[in-house]
C-alpha positions as a Markdown table, in Angstrom:
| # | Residue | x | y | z |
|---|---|---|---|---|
| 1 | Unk | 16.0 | -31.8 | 14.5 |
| 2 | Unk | 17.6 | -35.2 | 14.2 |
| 3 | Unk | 20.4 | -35.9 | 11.3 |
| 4 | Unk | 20.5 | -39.3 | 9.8 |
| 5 | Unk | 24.0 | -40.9 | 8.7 |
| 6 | Unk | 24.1 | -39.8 | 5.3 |
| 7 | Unk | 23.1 | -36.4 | 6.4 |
| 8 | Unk | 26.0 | -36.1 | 9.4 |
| 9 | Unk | 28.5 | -37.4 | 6.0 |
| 10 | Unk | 27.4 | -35.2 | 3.7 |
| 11 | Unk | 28.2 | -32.0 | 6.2 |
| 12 | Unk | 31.0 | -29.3 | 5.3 |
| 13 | Unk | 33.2 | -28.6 | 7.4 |
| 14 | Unk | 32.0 | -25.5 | 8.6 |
| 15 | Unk | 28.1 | -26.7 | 8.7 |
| 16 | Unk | 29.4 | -28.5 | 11.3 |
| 17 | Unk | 30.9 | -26.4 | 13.6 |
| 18 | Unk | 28.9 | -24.3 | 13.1 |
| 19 | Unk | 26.0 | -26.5 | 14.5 |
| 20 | Unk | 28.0 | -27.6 | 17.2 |
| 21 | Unk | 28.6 | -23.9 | 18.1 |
| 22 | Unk | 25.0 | -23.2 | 18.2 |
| 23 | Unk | 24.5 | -26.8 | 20.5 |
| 24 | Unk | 27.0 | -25.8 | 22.7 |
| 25 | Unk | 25.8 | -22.3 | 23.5 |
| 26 | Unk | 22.2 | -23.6 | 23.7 |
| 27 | Unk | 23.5 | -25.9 | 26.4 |
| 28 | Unk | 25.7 | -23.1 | 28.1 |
| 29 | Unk | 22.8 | -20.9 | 28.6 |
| 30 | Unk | 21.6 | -23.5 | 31.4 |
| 31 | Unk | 24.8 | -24.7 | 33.1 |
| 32 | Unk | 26.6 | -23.4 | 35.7 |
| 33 | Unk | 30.4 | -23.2 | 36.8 |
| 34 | Unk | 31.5 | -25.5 | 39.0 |
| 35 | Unk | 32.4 | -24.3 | 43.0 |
| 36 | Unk | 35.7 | -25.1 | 44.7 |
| 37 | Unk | 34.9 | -28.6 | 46.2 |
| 38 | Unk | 33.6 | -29.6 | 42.8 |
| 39 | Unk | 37.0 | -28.3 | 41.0 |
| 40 | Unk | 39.2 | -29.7 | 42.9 |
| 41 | Unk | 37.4 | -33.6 | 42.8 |
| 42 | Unk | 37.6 | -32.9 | 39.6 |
| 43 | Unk | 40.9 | -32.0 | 39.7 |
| 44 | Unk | 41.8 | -34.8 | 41.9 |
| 45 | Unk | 39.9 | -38.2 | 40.2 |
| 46 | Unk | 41.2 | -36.3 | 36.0 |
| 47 | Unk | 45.0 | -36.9 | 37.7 |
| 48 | Unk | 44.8 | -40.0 | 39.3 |
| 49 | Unk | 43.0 | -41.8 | 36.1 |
| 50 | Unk | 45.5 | -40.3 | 33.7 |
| 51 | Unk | 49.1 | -40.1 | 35.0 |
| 52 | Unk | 48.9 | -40.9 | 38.7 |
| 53 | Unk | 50.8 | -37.8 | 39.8 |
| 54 | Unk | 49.1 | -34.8 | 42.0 |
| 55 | Unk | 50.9 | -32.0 | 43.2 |
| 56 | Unk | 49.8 | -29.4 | 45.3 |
| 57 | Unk | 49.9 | -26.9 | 43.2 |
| 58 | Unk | 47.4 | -28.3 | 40.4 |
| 59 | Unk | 44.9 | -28.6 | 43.7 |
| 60 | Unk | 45.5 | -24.7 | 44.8 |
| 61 | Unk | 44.8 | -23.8 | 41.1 |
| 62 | Unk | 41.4 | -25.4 | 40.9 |
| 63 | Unk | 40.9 | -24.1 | 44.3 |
| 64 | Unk | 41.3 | -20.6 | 42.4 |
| 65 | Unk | 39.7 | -21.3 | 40.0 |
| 66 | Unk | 36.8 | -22.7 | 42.1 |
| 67 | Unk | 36.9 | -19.1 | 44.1 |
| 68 | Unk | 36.3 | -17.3 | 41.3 |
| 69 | Unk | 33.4 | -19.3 | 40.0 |
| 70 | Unk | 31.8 | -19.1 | 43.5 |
| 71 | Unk | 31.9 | -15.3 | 42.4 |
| 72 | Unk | 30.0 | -15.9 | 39.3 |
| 73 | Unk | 27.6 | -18.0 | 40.9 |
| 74 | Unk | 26.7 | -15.4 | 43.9 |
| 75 | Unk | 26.6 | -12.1 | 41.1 |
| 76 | Unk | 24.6 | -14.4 | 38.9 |
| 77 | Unk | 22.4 | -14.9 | 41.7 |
| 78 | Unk | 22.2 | -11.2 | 43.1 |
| 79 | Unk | 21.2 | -10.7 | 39.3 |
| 80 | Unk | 18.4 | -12.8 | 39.1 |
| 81 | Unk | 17.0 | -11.4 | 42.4 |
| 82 | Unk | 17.2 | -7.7 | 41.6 |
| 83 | Unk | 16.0 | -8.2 | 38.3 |
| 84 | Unk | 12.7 | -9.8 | 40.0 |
| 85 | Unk | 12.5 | -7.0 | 42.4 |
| 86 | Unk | 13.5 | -9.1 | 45.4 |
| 87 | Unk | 16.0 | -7.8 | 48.0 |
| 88 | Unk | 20.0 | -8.5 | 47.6 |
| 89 | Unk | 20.8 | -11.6 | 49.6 |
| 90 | Unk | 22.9 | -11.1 | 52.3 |
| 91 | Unk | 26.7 | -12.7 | 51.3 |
| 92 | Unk | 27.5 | -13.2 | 54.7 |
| 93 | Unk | 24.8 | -16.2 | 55.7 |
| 94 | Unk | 25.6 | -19.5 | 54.6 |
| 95 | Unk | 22.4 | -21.3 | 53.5 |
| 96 | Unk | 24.0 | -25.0 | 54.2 |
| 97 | Unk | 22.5 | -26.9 | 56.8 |
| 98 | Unk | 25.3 | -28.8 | 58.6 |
| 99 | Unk | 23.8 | -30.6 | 61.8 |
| 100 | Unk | 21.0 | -33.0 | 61.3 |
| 101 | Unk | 18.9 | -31.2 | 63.7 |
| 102 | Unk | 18.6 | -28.4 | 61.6 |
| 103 | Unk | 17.1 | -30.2 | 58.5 |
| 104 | Unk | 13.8 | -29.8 | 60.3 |
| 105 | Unk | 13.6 | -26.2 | 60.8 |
């Protein structure tokens, strides 16, 4: 439901977070975390924009931190599938096709 002006002006405090709580979560429910090359560009482009300075160990932290939301992507995953009956993937196949030859398998 869209708020006009007046409405958005007229809102408590606490009417509004609490309706940004409830947009945030909504939204939540369909993102995912972000893997370890994402993290780190991340990473990389937030500290050259604001201060210029990157160190090496602000890049193995989002490299952590990018490990362990690989994790939650592959249990998330393994979820999905055994709650639709379908078998566990295998972990140790990588589904990224690298040479160009294989795009037309």
């Amino acid at each position: 439901m869209k708020k006009t002006d007046e409405e958005w002006k007229n809102m408590s405090d606490d009417e509004l977070f609490a309706l940004l709580d409830k947009r945030s979560s909504d939204l939540n429910e369909f993102s995912r975390p972000l893997d370890r090359f994402h993290t780190k560009r991340y990473t990389v482009i937030s500290q050259l924009t604001t201060d210029g300075d990157l160190d090496d160990d602000k890049l193995e932290k989002a490299r952590e931190i990018g490990k362990d939301n690989e994790k939650k992507i592959d249990e998330n995953i393994t979820e999905c599938m055994l709650k639709n009956n379908l078998d566990e993937p295998n972990k140790y196949v990588k589904n990224v096709k690298t040479h160009r030859s294989q795009w037309f398998d």
